[in-house]
RODO-2510 file (C-alpha; in nm, 4 decimals, decimal comma):
residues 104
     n   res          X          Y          Z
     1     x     0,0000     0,0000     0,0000
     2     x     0,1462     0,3598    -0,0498
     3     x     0,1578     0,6043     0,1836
     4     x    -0,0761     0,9384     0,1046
     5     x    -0,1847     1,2391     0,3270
     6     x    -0,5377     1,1752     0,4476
     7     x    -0,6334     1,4822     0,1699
     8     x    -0,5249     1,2764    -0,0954
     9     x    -0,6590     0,9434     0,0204
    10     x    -1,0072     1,1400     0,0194
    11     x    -0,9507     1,2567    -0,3005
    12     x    -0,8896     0,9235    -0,4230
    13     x    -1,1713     0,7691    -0,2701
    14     x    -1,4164     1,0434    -0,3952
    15     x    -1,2236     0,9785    -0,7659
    16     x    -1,3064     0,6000    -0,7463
    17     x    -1,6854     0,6479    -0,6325
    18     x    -1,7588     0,8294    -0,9441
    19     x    -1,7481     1,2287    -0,8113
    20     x    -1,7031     1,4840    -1,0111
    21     x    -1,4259     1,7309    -1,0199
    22     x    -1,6057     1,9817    -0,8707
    23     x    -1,7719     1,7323    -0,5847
    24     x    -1,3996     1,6467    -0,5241
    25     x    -1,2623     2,0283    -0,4924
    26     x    -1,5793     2,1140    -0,2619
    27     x    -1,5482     1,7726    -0,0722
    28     x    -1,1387     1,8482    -0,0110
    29     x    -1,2368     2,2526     0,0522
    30     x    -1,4731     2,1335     0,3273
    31     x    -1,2126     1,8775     0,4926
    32     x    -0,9233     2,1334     0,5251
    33     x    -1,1301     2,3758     0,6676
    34     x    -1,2839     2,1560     0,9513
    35     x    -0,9503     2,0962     1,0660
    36     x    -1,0523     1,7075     1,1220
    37     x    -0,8583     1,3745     1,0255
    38     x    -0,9750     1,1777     0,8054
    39     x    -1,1670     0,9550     1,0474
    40     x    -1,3874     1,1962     1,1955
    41     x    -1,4637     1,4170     0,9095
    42     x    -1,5948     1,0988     0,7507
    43     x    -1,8464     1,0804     1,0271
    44     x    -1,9784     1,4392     0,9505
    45     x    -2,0591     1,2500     0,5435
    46     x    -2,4297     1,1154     0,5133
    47     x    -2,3853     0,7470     0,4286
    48     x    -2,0956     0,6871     0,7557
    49     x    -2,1101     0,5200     1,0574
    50     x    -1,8552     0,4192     1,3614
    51     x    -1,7732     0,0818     1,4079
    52     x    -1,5911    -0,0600     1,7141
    53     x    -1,3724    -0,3537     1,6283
    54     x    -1,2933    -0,4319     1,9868
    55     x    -0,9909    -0,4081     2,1516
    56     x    -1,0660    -0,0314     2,1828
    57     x    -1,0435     0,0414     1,7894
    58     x    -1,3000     0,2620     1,6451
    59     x    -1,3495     0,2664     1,2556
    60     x    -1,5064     0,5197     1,0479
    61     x    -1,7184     0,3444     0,7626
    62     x    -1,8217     0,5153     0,4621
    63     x    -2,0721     0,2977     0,2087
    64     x    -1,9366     0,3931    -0,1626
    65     x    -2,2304     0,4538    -0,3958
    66     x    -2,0987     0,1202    -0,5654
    67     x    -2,1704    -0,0713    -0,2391
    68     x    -1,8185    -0,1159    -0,1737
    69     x    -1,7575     0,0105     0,2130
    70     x    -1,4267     0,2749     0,2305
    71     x    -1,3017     0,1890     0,6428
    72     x    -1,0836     0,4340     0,7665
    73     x    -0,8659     0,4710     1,1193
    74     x    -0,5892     0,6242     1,2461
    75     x    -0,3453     0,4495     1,0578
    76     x    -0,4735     0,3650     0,7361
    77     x    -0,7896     0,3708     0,4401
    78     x    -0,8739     0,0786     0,3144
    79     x    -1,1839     0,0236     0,0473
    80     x    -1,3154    -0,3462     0,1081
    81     x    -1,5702    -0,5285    -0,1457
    82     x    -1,8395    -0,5765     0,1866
    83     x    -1,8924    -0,5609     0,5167
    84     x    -1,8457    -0,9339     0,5290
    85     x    -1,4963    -0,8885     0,3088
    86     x    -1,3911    -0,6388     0,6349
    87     x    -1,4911    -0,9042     0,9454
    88     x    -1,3881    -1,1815     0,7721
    89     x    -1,0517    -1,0606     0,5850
    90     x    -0,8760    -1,2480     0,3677
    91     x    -0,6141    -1,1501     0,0994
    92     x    -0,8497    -1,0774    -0,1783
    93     x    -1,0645    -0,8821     0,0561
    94     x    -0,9109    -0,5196    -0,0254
    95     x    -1,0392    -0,3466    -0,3105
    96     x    -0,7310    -0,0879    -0,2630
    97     x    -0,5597     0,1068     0,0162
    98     x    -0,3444     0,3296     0,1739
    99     x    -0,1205     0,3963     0,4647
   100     x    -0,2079     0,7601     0,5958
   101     x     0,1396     1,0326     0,5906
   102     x     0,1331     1,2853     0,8366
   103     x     0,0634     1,5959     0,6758
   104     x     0,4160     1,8274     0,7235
***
């Protein structure tokens, strides 16, 4: 997996579920100014929810408009085929993914 800023992991996402360029620029206008990571601003999207995974690990989930589920934490993005694909891994299981960079 590369390693992105959590901006361009969004934008990547948003390029993959269809969006527009203009959807993108507002989406990625809207995330630097809530000064959020990733994994909340997510939250603030209509089609999210939190997931705990246990052991203390909270997951922000966003449902793609292909049905594919985009799971996010502090660590990393990851777009898996279903929710089934994400609690029941295996290698084939990731759609694609990325290792968040701090921003510097």
């Amino acid at each position: 997996m590369k390693k992105l800023t959590e901006k361009n992991i969004l934008k990547e996402v948003l390029k993959y579920d269809g969006a527009d360029d203009n959807a993108i620029k507002t989406a990625l206008g809207l995330f630097k100014s809530s000064n959020q990571n990733l994994q909340d601003f997510l939250l603030e999207m209509d089609n999210t929810s939190c997931w705990n995974t246990g052991g203390g690990c909270l997951v922000s989930v966003l449902k793609l408009d292909n049905k594919e589920l985009f799971i996010v934490n502090d660590e990393c993005g990851i777009i898996y085929k279903d929710e089934d694909s994400f609690w029941d891994y295996d290698k084939g299981s990731e759609v694609m993914g990325w290792y968040i960079k701090e921003n510097k």
